[in-house]
C-alpha positions in Angstrom: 30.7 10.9 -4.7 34.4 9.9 -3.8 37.6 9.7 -6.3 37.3 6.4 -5.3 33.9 5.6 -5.8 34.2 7.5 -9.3 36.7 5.2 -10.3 34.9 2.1 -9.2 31.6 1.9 -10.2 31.8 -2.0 -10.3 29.8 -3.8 -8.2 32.3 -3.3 -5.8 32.3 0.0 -5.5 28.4 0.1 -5.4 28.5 -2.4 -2.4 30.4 0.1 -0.5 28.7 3.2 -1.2 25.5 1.4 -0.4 26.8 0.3 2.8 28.4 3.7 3.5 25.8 5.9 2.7 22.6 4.2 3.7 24.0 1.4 5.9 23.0 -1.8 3.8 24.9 -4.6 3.5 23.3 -6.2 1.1 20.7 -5.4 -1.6 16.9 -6.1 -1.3 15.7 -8.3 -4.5 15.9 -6.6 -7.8 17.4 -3.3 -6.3 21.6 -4.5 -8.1 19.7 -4.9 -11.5 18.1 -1.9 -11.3 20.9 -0.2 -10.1 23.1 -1.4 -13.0 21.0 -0.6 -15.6 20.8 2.9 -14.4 24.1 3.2 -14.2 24.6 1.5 -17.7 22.1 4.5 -19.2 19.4 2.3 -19.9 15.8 3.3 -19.3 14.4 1.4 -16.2 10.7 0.4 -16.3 10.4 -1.4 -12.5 6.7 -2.6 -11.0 7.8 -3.2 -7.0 5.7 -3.1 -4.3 5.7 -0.7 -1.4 8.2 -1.0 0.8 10.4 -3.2 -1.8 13.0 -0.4 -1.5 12.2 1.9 -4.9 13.9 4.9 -3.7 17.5 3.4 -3.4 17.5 2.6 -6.8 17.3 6.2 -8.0 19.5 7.7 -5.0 22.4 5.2 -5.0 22.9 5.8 -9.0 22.1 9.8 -7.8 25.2 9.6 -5.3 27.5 7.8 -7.9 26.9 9.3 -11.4 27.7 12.9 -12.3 25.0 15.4 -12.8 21.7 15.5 -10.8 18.8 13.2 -10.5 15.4 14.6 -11.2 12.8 12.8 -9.3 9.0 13.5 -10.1 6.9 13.2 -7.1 3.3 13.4 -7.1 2.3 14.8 -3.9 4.3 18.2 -2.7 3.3 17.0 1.1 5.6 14.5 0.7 8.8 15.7 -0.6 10.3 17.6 2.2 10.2 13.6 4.0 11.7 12.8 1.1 14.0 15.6 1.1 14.9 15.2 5.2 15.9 11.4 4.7 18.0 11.8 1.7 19.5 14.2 3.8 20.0 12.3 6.9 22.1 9.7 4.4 24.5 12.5 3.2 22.9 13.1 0.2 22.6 16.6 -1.4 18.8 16.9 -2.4 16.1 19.4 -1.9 12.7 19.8 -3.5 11.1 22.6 -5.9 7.2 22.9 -5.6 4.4 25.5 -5.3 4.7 25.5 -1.0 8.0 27.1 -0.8 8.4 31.0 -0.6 10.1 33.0 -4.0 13.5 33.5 -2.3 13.4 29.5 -1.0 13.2 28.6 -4.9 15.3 30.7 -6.0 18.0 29.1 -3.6 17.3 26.0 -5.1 17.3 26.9 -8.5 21.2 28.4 -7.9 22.2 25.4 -6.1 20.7 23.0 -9.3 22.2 25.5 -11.9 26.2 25.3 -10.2 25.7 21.5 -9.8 25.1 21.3 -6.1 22.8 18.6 -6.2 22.6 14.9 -6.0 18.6 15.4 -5.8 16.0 17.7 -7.0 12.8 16.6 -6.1 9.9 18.1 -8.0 5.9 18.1 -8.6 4.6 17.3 -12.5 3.1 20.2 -12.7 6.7 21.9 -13.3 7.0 20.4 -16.7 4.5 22.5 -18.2 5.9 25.8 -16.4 7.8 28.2 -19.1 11.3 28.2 -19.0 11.5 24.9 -16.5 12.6 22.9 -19.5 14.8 24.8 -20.7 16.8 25.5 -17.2 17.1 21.8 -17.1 19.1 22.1 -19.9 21.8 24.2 -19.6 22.8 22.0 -16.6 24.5 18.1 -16.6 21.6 15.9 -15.9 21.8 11.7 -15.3 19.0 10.5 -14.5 14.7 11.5 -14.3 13.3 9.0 -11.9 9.4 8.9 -12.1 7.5 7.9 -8.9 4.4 6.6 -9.1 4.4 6.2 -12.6 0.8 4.4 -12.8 -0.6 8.1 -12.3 0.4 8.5 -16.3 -1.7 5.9 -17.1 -6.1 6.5 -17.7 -6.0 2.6 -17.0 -4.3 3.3 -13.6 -6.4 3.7 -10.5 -5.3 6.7 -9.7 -5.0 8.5 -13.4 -3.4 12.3 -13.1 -3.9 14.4 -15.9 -0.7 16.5 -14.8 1.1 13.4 -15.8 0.7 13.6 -18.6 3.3 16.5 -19.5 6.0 14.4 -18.4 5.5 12.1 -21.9 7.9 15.2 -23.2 11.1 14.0 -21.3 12.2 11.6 -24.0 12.1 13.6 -26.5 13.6 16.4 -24.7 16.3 15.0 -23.1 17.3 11.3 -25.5 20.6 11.5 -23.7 19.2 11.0 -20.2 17.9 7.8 -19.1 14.1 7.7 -17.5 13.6 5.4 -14.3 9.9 4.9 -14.0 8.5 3.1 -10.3 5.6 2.3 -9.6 4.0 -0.4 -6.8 0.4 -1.6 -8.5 0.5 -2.0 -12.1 -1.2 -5.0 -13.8 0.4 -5.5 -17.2 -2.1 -3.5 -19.2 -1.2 -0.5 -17.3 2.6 -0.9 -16.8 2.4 -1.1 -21.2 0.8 1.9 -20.9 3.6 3.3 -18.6 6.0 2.2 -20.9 4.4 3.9 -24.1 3.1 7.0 -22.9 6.8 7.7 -21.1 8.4 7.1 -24.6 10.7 4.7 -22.6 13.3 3.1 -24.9 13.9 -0.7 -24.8 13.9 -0.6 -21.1 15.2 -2.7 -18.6 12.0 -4.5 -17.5 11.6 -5.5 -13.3 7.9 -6.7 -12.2 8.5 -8.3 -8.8 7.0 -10.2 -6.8 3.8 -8.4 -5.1 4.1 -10.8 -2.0 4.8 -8.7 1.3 5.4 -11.6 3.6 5.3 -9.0 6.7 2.1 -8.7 6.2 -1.0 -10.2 7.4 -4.5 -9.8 5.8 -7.9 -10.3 7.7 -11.4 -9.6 6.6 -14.2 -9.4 9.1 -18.0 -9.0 8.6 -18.7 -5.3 9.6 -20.4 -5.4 12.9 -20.4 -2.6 15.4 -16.9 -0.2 13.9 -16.6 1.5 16.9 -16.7 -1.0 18.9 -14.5 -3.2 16.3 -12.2 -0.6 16.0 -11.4 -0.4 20.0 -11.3 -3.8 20.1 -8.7 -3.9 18.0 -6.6 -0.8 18.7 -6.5 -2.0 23.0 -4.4 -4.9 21.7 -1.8 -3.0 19.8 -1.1 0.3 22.5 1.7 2.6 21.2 1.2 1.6 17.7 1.4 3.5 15.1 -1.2 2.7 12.2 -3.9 4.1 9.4 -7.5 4.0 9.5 -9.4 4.9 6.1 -13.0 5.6 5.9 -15.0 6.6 2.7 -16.4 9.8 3.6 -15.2 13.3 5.2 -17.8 12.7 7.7 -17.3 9.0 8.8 -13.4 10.2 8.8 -14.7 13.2 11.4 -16.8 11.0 13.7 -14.2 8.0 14.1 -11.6 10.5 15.1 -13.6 11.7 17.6 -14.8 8.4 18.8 -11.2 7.5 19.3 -10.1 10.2 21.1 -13.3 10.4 23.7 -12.1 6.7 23.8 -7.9 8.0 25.1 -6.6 6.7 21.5 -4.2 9.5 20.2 -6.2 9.9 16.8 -6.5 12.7 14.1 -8.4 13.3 11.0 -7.1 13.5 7.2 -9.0 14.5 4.3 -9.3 17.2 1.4 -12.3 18.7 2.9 -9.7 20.5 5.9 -7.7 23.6 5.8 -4.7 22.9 4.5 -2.7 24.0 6.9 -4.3 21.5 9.6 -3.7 18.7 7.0 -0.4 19.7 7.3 0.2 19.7 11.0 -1.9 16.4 10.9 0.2 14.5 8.7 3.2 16.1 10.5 2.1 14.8 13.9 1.4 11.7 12.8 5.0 11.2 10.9 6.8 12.4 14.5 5.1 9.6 16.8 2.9 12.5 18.4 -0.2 10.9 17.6 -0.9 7.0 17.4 -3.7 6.7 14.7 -4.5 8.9 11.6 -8.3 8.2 10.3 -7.9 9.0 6.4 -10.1 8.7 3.2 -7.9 8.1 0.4 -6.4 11.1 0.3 -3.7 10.2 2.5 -2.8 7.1 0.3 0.3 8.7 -1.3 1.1 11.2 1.2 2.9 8.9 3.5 6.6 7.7 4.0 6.2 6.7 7.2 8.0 3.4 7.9 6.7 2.2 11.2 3.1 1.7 10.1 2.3 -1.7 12.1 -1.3 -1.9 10.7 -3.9 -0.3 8.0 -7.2 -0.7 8.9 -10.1 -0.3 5.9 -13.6 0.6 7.5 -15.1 1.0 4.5 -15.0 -1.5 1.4 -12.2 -0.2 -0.9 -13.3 0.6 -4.8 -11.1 -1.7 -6.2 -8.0 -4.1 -5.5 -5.4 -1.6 -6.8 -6.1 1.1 -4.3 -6.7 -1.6 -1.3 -3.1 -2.9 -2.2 -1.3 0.3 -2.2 -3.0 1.6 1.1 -2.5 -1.8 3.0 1.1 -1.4 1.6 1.7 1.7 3.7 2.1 -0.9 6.5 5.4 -2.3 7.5 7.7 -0.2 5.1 10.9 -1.5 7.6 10.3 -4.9 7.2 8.6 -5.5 10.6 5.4 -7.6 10.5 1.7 -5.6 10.5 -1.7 -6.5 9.8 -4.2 -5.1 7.5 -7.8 -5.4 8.5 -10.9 -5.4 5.9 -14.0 -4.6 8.1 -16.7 -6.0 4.9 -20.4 -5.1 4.9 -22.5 -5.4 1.8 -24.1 -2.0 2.3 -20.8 -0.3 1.2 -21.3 -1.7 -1.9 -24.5 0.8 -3.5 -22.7 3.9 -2.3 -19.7 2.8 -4.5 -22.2 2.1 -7.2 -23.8 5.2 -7.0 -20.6 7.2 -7.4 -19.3 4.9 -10.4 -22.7 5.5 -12.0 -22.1 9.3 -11.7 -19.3 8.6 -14.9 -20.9 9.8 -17.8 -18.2 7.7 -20.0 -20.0 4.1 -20.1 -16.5 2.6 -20.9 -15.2 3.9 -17.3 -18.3 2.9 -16.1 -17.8 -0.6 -17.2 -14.3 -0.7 -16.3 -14.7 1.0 -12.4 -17.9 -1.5 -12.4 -15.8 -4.9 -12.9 -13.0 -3.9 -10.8 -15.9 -3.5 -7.6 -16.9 -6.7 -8.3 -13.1 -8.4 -8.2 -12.9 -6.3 -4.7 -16.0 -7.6 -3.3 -14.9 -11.1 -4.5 -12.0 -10.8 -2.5 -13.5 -9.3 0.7 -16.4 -11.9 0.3 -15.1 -15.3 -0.3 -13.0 -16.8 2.5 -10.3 -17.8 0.2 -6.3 -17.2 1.2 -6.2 -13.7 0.6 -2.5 -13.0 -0.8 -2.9 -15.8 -2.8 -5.8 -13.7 -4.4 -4.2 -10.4 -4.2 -1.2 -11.8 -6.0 -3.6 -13.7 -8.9 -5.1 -10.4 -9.6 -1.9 -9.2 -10.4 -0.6 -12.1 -12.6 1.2 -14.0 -10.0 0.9 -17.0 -8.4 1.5 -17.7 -5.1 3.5 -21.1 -4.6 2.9 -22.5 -1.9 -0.8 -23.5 -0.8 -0.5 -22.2 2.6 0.5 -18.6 2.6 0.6 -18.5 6.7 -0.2 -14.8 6.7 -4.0 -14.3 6.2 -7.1 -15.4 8.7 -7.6 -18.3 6.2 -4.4 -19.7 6.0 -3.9 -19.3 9.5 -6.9 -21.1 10.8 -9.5 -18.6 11.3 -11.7 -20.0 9.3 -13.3 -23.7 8.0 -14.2 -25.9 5.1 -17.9 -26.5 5.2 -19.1 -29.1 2.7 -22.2 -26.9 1.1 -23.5 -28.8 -1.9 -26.8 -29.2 -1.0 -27.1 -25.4 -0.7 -25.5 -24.5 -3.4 -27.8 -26.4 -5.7 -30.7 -24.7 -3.4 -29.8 -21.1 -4.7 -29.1 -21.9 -7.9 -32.2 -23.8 -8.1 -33.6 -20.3 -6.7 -31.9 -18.0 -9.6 -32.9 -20.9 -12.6 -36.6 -20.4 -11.3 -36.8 -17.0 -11.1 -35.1 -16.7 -14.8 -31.7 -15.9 -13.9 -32.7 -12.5 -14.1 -32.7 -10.8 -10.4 -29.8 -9.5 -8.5 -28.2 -12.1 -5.5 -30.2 -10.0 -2.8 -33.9 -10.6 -4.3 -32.7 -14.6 -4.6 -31.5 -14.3 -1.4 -35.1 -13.1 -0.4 -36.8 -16.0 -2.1 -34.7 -18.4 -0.9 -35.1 -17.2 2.8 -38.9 -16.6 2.6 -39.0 -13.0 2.8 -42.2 -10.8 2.4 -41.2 -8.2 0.0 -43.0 -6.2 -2.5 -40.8 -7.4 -4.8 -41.3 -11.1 -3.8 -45.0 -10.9 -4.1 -45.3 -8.6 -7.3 -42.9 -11.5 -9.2 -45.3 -13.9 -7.3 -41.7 -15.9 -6.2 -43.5 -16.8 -3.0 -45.4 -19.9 -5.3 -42.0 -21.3 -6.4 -40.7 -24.6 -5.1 -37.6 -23.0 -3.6 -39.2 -20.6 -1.3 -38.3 -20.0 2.0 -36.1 -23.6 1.2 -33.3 -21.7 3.3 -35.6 -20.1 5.8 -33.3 -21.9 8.4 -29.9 -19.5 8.2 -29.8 -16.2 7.7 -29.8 -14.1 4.7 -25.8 -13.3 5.1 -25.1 -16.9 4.9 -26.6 -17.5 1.8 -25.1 -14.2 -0.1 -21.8 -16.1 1.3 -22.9 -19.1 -0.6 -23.6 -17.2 -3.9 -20.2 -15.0 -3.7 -18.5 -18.5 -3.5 -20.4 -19.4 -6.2 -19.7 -16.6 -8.4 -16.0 -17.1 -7.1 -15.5 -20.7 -8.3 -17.0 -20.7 -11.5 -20.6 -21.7 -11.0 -22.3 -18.6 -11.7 -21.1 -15.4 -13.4 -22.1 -12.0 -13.2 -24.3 -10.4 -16.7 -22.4 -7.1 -18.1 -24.6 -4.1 -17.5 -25.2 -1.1 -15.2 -27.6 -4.1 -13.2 -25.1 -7.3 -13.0 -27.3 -10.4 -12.3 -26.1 -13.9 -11.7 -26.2 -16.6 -13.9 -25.5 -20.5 -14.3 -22.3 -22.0 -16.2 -22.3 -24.7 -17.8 -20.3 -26.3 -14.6 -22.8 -24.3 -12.6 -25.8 -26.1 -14.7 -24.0 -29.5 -14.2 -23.7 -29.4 -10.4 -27.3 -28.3 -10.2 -28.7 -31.3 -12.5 -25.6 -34.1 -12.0 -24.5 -33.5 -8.6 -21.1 -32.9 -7.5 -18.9 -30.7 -4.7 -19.0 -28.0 -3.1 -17.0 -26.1 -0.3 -17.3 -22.9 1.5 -14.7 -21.3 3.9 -16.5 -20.1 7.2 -15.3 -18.0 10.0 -14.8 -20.2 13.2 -17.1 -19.7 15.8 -14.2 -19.3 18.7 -11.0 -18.1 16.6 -7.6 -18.7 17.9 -6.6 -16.6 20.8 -3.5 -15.7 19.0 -3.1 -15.2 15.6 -0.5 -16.7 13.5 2.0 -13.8 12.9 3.4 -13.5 9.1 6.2 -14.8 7.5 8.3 -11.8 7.6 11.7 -12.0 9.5 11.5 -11.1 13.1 13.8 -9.9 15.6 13.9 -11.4 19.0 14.9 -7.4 20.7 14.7 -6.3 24.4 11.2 -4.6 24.3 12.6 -2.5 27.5 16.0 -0.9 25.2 13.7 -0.6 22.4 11.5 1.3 24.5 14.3 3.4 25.4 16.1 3.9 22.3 12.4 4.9 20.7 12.1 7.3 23.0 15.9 8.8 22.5 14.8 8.7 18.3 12.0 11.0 19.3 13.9 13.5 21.3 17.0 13.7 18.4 14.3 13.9 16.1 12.5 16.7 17.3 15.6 18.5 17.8 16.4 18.3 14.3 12.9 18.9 12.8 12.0 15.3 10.8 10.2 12.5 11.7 11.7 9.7 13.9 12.1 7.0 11.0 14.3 9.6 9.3 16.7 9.1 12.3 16.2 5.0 12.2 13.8 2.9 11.3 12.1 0.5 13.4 14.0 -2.1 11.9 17.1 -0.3 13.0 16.2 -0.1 16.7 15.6 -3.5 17.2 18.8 -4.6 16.0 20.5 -2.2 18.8 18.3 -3.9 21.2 18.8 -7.0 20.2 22.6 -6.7 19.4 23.3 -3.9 21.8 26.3 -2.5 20.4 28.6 -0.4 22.7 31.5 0.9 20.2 31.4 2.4 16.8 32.7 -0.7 14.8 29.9 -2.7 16.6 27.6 0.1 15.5 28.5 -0.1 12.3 27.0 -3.2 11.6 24.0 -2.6 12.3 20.8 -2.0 9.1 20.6 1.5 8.3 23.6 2.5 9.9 25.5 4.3 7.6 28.2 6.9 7.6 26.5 10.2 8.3 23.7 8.9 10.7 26.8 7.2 12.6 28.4 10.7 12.8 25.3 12.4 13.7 23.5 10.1 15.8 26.0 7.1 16.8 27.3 7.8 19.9 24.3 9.2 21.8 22.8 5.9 21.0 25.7 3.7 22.1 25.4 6.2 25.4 21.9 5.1 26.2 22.5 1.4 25.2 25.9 1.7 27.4 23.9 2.8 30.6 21.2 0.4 29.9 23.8 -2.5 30.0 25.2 -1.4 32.9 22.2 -0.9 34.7 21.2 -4.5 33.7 24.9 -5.9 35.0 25.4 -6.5 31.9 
């Protein structure tokens, strides 16, 4: 921090250290507040979603306030990313965790005891070591930031019971205010947050969950390999996340893809961990394209030019699907998020949550599969659904960046067949599963069928003429509109509401959303703001990015975003000043990095004439 910036901690002086030090003109929505607060010494509990720009709001307040910042970070394979872009800003920060040699820790522990640091980056799990506490201490502290907070809460969807140690901060250190973060929290949990952290009277953000950069698409399951290819040939040299559910699916899709000439690695707990390591690593630098993942890459990754997720496999509920989808398009720059949805993911989840001997947690995973199948079943705009789940409404009626709202899909009038299967579930006394109704309604010969003797009822084989998926489609928009709703149990089964009963007996309407048969060519892109660059200077300057960055050890976006790099090639900037005033142009990266790229973009406007 400066004299001058010491003495001016107004929002003036904020302003300029945050364009100084990490090159923004302007704040990103809720960011001031937050940073205000902090700087106040209030306690900060703030819900934002990936990408929303959590990590300014502990490091600006870290830059400006005396004393060090302790940030809690849940996953040690992603601090030194961390570390390296905190770095690349100017800031003094390094990280403290179980991967670094004695003599490496030791250095860091001298450098936090004599107040070298702006940053210390740590694991939970140092909390509960002896004497940790206690070093804290004896040195001038001014803020804990706490990433990922929801891992603190057994409501979360991604509980940690190492968490749990860091309810002693409050208590240990009332002087110090506590900054917790976290991107998917529904209100239950972000109470818990709140409570377990000890957090006092804090200043309260929940913003908006919307990521207008990104587009959502669901697709029936058909053929993943071939899906996958299909998909990957029309986005070459991007950079993106496939998950899978198992180790082995992870394994075989890898290898598909690389047989296939996709750049493509595998992630997942079941590999030494040194090749996770150089996995994740070569993913980070640009050296591969694709990383094929089960969940256990979900928090490992700081990447920022993610331009799409991809989930083969149906996702176990709506928390984790939103956090992983929200690895895409950190910068700002549009991506896509692809749900490939087949029905027969559904009893291997089942069989797992059945596995949880608590029957409360049992209940509780249970319902929150069923809000994730509702989602990935019923053609419905899908961030308007996202966002409901998460208490927020989406305003306008046409979001523009799903395959619904983007005309992918139809409104077919389906009355009469709606009153066909739940004529079918009244019959056989509302109490069989959708795929046994499904069967009667089709005319199937099952054992199950002809033991219940459903092949004498009226409605048999009444739907013979589509297929069996259509009318599961009808009963999940059903279930999704308040007709039906599932029984409580280990064996949910559909049943009638009393508006479901009244459409059957009175009449009424009904409306399904369909995929078109011949989809546009071209799909709408989202509503995020896009830069009209040179594709042939980006092209260049990406490749200059990866040649500084290897040089220097860290992954390309720690040099510049993508958001960055289209702004030089769509302003190409040939001086310093012009330099300046570019996004994520700050003081240090202008020093270090400035004039090799106003070299290239020099020789490429000459080249041009111009």
């Amino acid at each position: 921090m400066t004299d001058t910036e010491a003495s001016a901690t107004g929002r003036d002086g904020t302003l300029a250290a945050l364009s100084r030090v990490f090159g923004f003109r302007t704040f990103r929505p809720n960011q001031e507040a937050i940073v205000r607060a902090v700087m106040d010494g209030r306690d900060v509990f703030a819900v934002m979603p990936t990408g929303g720009g959590k990590s300014l709001c502990y490091q600006l307040p870290a830059h400006l306030l005396p004393g060090t910042c302790v940030v809690i970070s849940p996953l040690i394979s992603l601090m030194k990313d961390q570390v390296d872009a905190a770095k690349a800003n100017g800031l003094r920060a390094e990280y403290l965790n179980s991967s670094q040699e004695p003599a490496e820790q030791g250095f860091v522990l001298r450098r936090l005891a004599d107040a070298e640091l702006d940053l210390v980056y740590i694991a939970p799990e140092r909390f509960a070591m002896d004497g940790f506490v206690a070093a804290l201490k004896a040195i001038p502290l001014c803020l804990f930031a706490v990433d990922e907070a929801h891992c603190i809460s057994e409501w979360g969807h991604d509980f940690r019971p190492d968490y749990l140690s860091l309810s002693m901060i409050a208590e240990q250190f009332p002087r110090v205010p506590i900054a917790a973060f976290t991107a998917t929290a529904t209100v239950r949990v972000g109470s818990d947050i709140v409570e377990r952290l000890g957090l006092r009277k804090p200043f309260s953000v929940r913003a908006s969950f919307n990521r207008p950069n990104l587009f959502y698409q669901v697709l029936p399951k058909d053929n993943v390999r071939g899906q996958l290819l299909a998909f990957l040939r029309e986005r070459p040299g991007q950079s993106g996340i496939i998950y899978r559910t198992t180790r082995n699916s992870v394994e075989q899709t890898a290898a598909q893809l690389s047989k296939e000439g996709i750049a493509a690695l595998p992630y997942h707990a079941g590999l030494d961990t040194d090749v996770r390591k150089r996995h994740q690593e070569a993913f980070n630098r640009d050296e591969v394209e694709v990383i094929v993942a089960t969940i256990a890459f979900g928090m490992g990754i700081d990447k920022s030019n993610v331009r799409f997720v991809i989930h083969a496999d149906l996702p176990k509920n709506i928390e984790g699907y939103y956090q992983e989808t929200g690895r895409a398009g950190r910068d700002g720059e549009p991506a896509h998020c692809l749900l490939l949805f087949g029905r027969g993911d559904i009893p291997k989840i089942r069989y797992f949550i059945d596995q949880v001997p608590d029957q409360t947690e049992r209940s509780v995973a249970a319902g929150k599969l069923n809000q994730m199948v509702s989602y990935a079943s019923v053609n419905a705009c899908r961030r308007g659904r996202l966002l409901g789940y998460f208490g927020e409404k989406l305003e306008d009626d046409n979001c523009g960046g799903c395959d619904v709202c983007s005309g992918q899909v139809e409104r077919v009038d389906a009355a009469t067949d709606a009153r066909i299967a739940m004529s079918a579930i009244v019959r056989t006394g509302q109490r069989f599963g959708a795929a046994h109704v499904a069967d009667v309604i089709t005319g199937a010969d099952t054992e199950k069928v002809r033991d219940f003797r459903h092949d004498q009822i009226k409605t048999y084989g009444a739907g013979k003429d589509k297929p069996k998926r259509y009318w599961r489609t009808v009963l999940d928009n059903l279930l999704a509109q308040g007709f039906l709703r599932q029984t409580d149990g280990r064996f949910p089964v559909p049943v009638l509401t009393e508006r479901g009963m009244e459409l059957l007996t009175r009449g009424g309407s009904f409306h399904i959303l369909r995929a078109k048969e011949a989809p546009p060519a071209k799909a709408k892109r989202p509503r995020g703001e896009v830069i009209d660059y040179d594709p042939d200077l980006f092209d260049r300057l990406r490749k200059l990015r990866t040649k500084l960055a290897r040089a220097r050890g860290v992954p390309p976006y720690v040099v510049f975003s993508d958001r960055t790099l289209h702004e030089m090639a769509h302003d190409r900037p040939t001086s310093a000043d012009q330099m300046r005033q570019i996004t994520g142009v700050g003081d240090r990266k202008l020093e270090q990095y400035g004039e090799a790229f106003l070299a290239e973009i020099r020789k490429y406007v000459e080249g041009r004439g111009g």
